[in-house]
N, C-alpha and C positions, 0 to 999 in steps of 0.2 A: 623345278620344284621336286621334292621328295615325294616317290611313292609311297603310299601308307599300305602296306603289307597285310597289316590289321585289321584293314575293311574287307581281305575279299580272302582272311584264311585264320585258320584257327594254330598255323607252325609257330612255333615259339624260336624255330633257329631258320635262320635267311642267311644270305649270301649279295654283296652290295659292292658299292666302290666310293671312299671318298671324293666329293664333289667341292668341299672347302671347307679350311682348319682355320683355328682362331684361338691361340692359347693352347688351354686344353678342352676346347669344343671344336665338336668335325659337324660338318651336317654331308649323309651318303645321298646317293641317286636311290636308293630306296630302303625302309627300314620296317620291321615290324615291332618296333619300342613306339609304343604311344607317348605323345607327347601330354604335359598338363594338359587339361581345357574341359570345358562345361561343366565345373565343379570335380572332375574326376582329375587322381594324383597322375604323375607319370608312373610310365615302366619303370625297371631298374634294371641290369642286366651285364652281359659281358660282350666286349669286342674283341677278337683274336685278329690277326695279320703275322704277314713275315717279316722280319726286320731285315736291315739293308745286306746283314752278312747272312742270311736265311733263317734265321734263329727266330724260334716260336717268340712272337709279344704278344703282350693280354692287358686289359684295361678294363675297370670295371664303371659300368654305365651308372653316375648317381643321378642324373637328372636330363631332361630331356624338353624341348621346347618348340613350339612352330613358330616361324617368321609370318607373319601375318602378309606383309608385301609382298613376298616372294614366294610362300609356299615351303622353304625350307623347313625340315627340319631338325634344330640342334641337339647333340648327343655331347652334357656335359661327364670326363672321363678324370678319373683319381688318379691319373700319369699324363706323362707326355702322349700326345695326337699323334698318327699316324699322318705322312704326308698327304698331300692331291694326288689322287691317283688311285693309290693305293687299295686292294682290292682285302675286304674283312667278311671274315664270318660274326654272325652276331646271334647270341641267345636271351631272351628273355630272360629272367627271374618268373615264374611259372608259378609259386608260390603268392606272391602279391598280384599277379597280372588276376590271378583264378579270384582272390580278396577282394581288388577292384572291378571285378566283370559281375562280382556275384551283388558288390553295393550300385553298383550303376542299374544295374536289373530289376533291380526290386525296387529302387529309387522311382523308377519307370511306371511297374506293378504296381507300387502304395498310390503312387501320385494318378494310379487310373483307377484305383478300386473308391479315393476319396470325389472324384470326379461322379461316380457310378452310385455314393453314398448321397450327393447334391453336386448338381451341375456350378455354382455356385464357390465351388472349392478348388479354384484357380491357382494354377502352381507359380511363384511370386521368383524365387532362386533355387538354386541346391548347393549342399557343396557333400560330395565323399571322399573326402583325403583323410580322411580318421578311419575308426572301424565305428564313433558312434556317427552318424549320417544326417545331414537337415534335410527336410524338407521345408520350406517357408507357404502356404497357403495362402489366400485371402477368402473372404466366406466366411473367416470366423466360427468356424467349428468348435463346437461344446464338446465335451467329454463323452457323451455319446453318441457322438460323429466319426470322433474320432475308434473307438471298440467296435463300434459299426465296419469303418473299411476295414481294423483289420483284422475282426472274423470273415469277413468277405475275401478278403485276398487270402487267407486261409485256407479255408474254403477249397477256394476254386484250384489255388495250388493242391492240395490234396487230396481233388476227384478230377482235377483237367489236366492232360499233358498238351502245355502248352508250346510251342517250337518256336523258333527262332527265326525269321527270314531278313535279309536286309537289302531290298532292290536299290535302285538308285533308278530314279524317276525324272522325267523335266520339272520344273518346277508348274509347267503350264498343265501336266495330269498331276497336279495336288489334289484339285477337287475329287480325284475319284476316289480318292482315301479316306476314312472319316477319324484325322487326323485331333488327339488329344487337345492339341493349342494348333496356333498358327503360326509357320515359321516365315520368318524376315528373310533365310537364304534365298539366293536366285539362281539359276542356272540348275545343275542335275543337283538333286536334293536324294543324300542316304535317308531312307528311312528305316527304323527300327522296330520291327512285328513283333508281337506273340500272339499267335492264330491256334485255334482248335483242330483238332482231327475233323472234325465239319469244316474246314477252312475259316469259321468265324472267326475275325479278328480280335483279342483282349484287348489292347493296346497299339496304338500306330504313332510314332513319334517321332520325327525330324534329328536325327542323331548322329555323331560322330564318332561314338563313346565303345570300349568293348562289352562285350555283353554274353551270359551264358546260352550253350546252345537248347536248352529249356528251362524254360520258367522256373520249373519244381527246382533244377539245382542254385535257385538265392535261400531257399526256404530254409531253414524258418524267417519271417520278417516279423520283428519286435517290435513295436514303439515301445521307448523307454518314459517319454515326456512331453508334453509342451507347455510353450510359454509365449505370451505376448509379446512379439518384440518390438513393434512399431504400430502406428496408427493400423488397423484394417488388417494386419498381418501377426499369421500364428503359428510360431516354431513348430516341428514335430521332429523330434530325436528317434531315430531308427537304429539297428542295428540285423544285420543279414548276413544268410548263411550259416558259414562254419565259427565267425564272429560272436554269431549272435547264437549259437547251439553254444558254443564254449561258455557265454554269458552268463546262460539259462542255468548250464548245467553250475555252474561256480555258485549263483543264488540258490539253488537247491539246495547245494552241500552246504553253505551256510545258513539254511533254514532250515538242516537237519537236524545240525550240531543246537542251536537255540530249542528245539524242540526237546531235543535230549535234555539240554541242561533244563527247561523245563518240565520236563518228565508228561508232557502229553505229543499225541499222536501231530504230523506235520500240518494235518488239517483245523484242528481245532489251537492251533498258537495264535492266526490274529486274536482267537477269542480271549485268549490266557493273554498276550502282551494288553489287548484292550481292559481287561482286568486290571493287573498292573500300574497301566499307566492312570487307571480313576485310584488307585490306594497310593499312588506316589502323590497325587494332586491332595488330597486330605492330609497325608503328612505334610505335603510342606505347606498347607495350612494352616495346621497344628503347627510346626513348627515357627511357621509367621506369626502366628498370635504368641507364641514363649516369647520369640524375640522382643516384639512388642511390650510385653509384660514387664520381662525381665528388664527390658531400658527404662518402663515408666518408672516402677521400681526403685530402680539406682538413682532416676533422675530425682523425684521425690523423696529421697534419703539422701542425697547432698544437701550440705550448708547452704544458706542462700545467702546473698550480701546486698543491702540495699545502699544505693546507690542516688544521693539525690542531687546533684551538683550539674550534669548535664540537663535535665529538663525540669520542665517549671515543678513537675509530677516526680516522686522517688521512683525509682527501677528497684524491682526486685530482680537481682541476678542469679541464674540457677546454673553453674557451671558442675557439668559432671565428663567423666571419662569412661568411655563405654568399650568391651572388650571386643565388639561385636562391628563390623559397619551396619549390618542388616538391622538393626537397631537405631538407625541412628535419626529416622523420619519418627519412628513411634516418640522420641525424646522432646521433639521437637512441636508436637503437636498436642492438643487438649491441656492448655495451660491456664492456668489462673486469669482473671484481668487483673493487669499492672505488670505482668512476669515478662523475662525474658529468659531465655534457655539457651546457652552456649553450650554443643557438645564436640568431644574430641573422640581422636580413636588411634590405637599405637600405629595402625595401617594410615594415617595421612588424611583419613577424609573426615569431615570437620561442615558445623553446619547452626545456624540458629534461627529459636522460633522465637516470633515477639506477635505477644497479646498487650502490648503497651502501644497507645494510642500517640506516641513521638518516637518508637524507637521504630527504624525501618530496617528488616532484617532485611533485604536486600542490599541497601547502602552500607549497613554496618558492616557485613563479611565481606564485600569488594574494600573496604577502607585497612580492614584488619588484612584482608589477604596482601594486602598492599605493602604493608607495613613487615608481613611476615615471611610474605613470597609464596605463590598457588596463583590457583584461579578458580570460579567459579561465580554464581552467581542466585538470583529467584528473586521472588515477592516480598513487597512490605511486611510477610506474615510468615515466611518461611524461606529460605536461602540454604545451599547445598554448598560445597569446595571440594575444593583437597588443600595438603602441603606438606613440606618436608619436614618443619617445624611445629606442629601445636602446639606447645609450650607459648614459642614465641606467638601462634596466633590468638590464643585466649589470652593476654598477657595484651596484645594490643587490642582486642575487645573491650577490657577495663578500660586500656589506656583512652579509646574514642569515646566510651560514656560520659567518662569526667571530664573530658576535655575537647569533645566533638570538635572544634578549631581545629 
């Protein structure tokens, strides 16, 4: 099996020997590229060796993987594999290794400060291969459960220097740990600390994962969100570190510039957008009742033609042509008894009301859509579509009154 380098060092550059190639995947006798696993991405990184006439080779590490049977672990490379044998230096990527230590850390910290919020807030999955980060819970945490942990993990990141230890125990002294969950591994179990200068432990976690050498460097930890995503379980979107300082500071700058353009201070713009947003809702109000207005209007000033051939009762038919679609329910509605209303519109969508006690505007517009190509549908009393043609489909509206067969 491969040594994991990563458990017992913080070197980003090692020194190893191919143990076996496959394509362009080697797996070495030991490596400090972590592989995917517990939600955390791989390394990424570079391999160097000598090639067979001595000449510097280099391969760059995109992916990386453990053999679960064997312990192996594989080092997928952007060129040809170095032979069996063959003895590589290897370096991290140091930039993502720090991105992924600082989301796996905090991942850890959220997931013990919601723990420390109600016992009840069981961690369900994780995944940090992004820079936004899940945590999945159960417990069901409300909204202020949730600003609960993370003013808490706040907090304490920013009055506790918490450190790092990661021993490796039998699994038979687990009980002496007052470990987060419980883990299913057997045999020697890494564990993952963040303990106080009092030695109080924050966090004890069963882990395989990198992770930073104090707590304070994941900080800041955002929640961005959550959401329900299955029975009994509750997303939480995080983001940490230099991730989530990058984040912060980008919604600033964009809630500066909106403050600017609204000419008050950054503090008081929810008040000005909540503003805003109650004088946008009156206009389009206002503007829902013009529309309204404006369709009865036109419909009420169109010719009407009655129509007495299809039912035992004449039809009065009220076709009109509206400029608007947002018009096009107000045309159709508050009509006379005996009326029907066919409306159109140069945009395609097309619709009829019937207050006629034999005309079913649901039946009518599926027959005419039919006849004129669309689709669409509704009630005895009201029916919606579209089509490419109006012409033709008011045109087959007449045609089914007179001749419903």
């Amino acid at each position: 099996m491969t040594r994991a380098l990563y458990h017992v060092s913080h070197d980003l550059l090692f020194t190893a020997q191919v143990t076996h190639a496959a394509g362009h995947e080697v797996a070495l006798d030991a490596t400090a590229l972590y592989p995917e696993a517990g939600g955390q991405a791989a390394d990424t990184g570079t391999l160097r060796w000598a090639g067979e006439s001595g000449e510097p080779r280099e391969a760059t590490v995109t992916h990386s993987r453990k053999e679960k049977t064997t312990g192996l672990i594989w080092h997928t490379l952007d060129a040809g594999a170095p032979p069996v044998g063959t003895p590589v230096t290897g370096e991290v990527d140091a930039a993502r290794r720090w991105r992924h230590s600082q989301r796996h850390s905090a991942e850890h910290l959220l997931a013990q400060a919601f723990v420390r919020v109600n016992p009840a807030f069981t961690v369900d999955a994780v995944n940090m291969t992004g820079p936004e980060c899940t945590l999945d819970l159960r417990g069901d945490p409300a909204e202020l459960h949730v600003r609960a942990a993370e003013a808490l993990l706040r907090e304490t990141l920013g009055r506790t220097d918490l450190t790092l230890e990661t021993p490796v125990v039998p699994d038979h002294a687990l009980h002496l740990y007052p470990l987060r969950r419980e883990t299913k591994v057997s045999g020697d179990v890494r564990l993952v600390i963040f303990r106080d200068g009092q030695g109080e432990p924050f966090d004890v976690s069963a882990c395989g994962g990198t992770h930073v050498p104090r707590a304070g460097m994941a900080a800041p930890v955002v929640i961005l969100r959550t959401e329900r995503v299955r029975g009994g379980v509750t997303r939480v979107t995080f983001m940490a570190g230099e991730e989530a300082a990058a984040h912060l500071s980008g919604v600033y700058a964009d809630t500066r510039r909106l403050a600017v353009e609204f000419s008050v201070p950054v503090e008081r713009l929810p008040g000005r957008v909540e503003a805003l947003s109650t004088e946008r809702a009156t206009l389009a109000a206002q503007l829902d009742a013009l529309h309204a207005a404006h369709a009865r209007t036109l419909r009420d000033a169109a010719p009407t033609e009655t129509l007495g051939i299809a039912t035992l009762r004449p039809v009065t038919l009220r076709p009109v042509t509206l400029p608007d679609p947002a018009g096009l329910l107000p045309a159709l509605t508050d009509l006379k008894p005996g009326e029907v209303a066919v409306a159109v519109t140069d945009a395609g969508r097309v619709g009829i009301g019937s207050a006629h006690p034999d005309v079913n505007a649901g039946g009518l517009l599926r027959a005419a859509l039919t006849a004129s190509g669309g689709k669409g549908g509704g009630r005895p009393d009201l029916a919606q579509g579209s089509t490419s043609d109006p012409a033709a489909f008011l045109a087959a509206v007449r045609a089914h009154l007179l001749n419903p067969d």
